[in-house]
SEBADREN-772709 format. One record per residue (C-alpha): residue number from 0; x, y, z. Coordinates in steps of 0.1 Angstrom, whole numbers. Example, Ala and Ser with C-alpha at 12.3 -4.5 7.8 and 13.67 -1.06 7.14 Angstrom:
// residues 2
<site gudo="0" xx="123" yy="-45" zz="78"/>
<site gudo="1" xx="137" yy="-11" zz="71"/>
// end
This chain:
// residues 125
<site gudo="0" xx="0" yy="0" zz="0"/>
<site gudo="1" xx="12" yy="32" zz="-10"/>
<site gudo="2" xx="5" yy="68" zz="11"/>
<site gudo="3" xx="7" yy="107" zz="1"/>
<site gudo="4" xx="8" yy="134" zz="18"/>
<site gudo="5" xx="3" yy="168" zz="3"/>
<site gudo="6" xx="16" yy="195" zz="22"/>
<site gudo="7" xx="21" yy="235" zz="10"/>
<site gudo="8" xx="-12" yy="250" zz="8"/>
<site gudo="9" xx="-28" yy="281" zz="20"/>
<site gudo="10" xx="-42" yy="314" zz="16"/>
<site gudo="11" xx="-19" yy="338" zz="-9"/>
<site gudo="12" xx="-24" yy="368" zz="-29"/>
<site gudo="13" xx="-28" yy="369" zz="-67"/>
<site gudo="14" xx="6" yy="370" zz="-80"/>
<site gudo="15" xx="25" yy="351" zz="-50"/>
<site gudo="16" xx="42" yy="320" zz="-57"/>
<site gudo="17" xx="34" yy="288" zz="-40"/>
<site gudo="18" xx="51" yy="256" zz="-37"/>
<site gudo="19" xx="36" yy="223" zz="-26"/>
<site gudo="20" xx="53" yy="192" zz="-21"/>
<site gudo="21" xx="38" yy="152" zz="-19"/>
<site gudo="22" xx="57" yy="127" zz="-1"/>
<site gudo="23" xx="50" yy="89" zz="-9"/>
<site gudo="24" xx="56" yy="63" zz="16"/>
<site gudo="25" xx="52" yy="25" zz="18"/>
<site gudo="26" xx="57" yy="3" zz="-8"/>
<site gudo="27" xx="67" yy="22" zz="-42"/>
<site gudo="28" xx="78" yy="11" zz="-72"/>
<site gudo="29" xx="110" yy="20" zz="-87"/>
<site gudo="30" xx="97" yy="30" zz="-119"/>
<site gudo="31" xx="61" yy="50" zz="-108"/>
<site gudo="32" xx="48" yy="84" zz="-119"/>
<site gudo="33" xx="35" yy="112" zz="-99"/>
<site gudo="34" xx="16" yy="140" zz="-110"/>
<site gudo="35" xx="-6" yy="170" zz="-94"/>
<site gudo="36" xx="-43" yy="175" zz="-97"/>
<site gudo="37" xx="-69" yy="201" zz="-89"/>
<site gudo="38" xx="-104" yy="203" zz="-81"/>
<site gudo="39" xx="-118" yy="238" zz="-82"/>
<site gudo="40" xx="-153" yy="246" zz="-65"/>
<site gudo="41" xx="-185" yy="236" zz="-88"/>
<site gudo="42" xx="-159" yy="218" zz="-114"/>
<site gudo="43" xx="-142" yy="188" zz="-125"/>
<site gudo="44" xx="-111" yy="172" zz="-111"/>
<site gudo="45" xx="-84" yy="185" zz="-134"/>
<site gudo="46" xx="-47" yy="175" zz="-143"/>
<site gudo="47" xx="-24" yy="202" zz="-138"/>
<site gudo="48" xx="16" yy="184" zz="-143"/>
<site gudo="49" xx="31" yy="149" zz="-137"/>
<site gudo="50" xx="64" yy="133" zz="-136"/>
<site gudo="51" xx="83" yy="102" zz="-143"/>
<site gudo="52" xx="111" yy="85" zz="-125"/>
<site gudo="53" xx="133" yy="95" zz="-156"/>
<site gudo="54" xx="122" yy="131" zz="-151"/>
<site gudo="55" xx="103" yy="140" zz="-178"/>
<site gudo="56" xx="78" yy="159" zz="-174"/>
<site gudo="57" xx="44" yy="167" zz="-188"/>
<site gudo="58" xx="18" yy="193" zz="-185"/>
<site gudo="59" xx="-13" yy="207" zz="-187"/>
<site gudo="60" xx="-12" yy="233" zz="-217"/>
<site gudo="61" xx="-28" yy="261" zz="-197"/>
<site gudo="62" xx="0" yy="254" zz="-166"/>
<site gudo="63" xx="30" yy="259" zz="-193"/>
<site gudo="64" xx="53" yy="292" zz="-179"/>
<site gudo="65" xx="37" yy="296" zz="-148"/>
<site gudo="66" xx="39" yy="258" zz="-128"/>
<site gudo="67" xx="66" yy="239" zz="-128"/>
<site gudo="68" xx="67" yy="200" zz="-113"/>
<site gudo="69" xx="99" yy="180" zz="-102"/>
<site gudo="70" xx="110" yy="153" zz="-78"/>
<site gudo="71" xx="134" yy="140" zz="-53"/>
<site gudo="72" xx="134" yy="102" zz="-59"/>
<site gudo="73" xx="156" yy="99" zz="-27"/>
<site gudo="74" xx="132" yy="114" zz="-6"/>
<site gudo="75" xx="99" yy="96" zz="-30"/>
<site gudo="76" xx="88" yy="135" zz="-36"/>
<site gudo="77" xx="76" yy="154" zz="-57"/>
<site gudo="78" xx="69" yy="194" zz="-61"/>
<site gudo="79" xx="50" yy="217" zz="-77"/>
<site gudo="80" xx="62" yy="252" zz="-77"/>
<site gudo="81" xx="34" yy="278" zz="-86"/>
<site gudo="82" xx="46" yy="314" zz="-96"/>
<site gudo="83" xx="22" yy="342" zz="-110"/>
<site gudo="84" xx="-11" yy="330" zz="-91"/>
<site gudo="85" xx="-46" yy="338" zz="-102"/>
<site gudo="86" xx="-78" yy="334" zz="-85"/>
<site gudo="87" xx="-84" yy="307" zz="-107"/>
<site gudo="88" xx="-60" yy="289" zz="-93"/>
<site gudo="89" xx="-76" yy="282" zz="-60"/>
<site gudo="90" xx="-83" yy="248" zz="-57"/>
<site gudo="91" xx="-80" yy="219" zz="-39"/>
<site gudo="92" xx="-48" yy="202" zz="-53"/>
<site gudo="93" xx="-40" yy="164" zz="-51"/>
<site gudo="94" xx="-13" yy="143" zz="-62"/>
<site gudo="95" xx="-13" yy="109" zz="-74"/>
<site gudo="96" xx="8" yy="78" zz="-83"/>
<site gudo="97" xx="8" yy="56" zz="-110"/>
<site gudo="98" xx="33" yy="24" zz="-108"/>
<site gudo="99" xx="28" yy="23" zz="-147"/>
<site gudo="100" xx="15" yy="49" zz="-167"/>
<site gudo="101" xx="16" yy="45" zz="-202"/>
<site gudo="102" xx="29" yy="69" zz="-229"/>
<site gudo="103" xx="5" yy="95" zz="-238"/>
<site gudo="104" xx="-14" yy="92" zz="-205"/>
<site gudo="105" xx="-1" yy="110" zz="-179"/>
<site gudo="106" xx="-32" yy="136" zz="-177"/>
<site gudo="107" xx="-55" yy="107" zz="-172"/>
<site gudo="108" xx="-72" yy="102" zz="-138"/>
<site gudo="109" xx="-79" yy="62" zz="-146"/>
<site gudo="110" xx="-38" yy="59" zz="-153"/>
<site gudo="111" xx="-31" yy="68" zz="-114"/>
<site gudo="112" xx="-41" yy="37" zz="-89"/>
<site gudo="113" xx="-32" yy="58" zz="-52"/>
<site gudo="114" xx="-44" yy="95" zz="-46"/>
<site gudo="115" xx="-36" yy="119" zz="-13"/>
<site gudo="116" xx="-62" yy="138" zz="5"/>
<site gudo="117" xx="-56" yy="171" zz="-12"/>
<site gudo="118" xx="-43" yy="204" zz="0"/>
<site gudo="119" xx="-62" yy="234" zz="1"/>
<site gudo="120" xx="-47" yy="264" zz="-23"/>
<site gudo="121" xx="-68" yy="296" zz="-23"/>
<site gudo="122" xx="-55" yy="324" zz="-42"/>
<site gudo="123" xx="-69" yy="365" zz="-34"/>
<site gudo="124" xx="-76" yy="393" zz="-55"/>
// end
């Protein structure tokens, strides 16, 4: 069984930067992927960035510029560093793993098997 912990939210101010982090513990596989979600109030559960072991990286078109993901694989974590925030942006954010994701799927919810609890990221005019 695999856990995550998201940790990094909070209250900001449009423009501020941000920068969450999700640590995985238990039993992980050495090859998984990790990538954020967010779940705005009244919408769908979006993807927003997600990572592979190797390091690449993939993300959502409208997160290009302003979010950035990456990951320690000695300490099974990942980040997502959010610069230039908007009130759209506030969400709650989850991350998720995948111990295989298949080309061309990172952005899918079905490719991710264990999810956190989400963190709460509310941005201010």
């Amino acid at each position: 069984q695999v856990q995550l912990a998201e940790s990094g939210g909070g209250l900001v101010q449009a423009g501020d930067s941000l920068r969450l982090s999700c640590a995985a513990s238990g039993r992980t596989f050495r090859t998984y992927a990790m990538g954020w979600f967010r779940q705005a109030p009244g919408k769908e559960r979006e993807f927003v960035a997600g990572i592979r072991w190797s390091g690449s990286t993939t993300y959502a078109d409208s997160m290009k510029g302003r979010f950035s993901i990456s990951r320690d694989n000695t300490k099974d974590t990942i980040y997502l560093q959010m610069n230039s925030l908007k009130t759209d942006d506030t969400a709650v954010y989850y991350c998720a793993l995948g111990e295989t994701v298949p080309l061309g799927t990172m952005s899918r919810e079905a490719s991710y098997r264990y999810w956190g609890q989400g963190t709460q990221v509310t941005v201010s005019s």
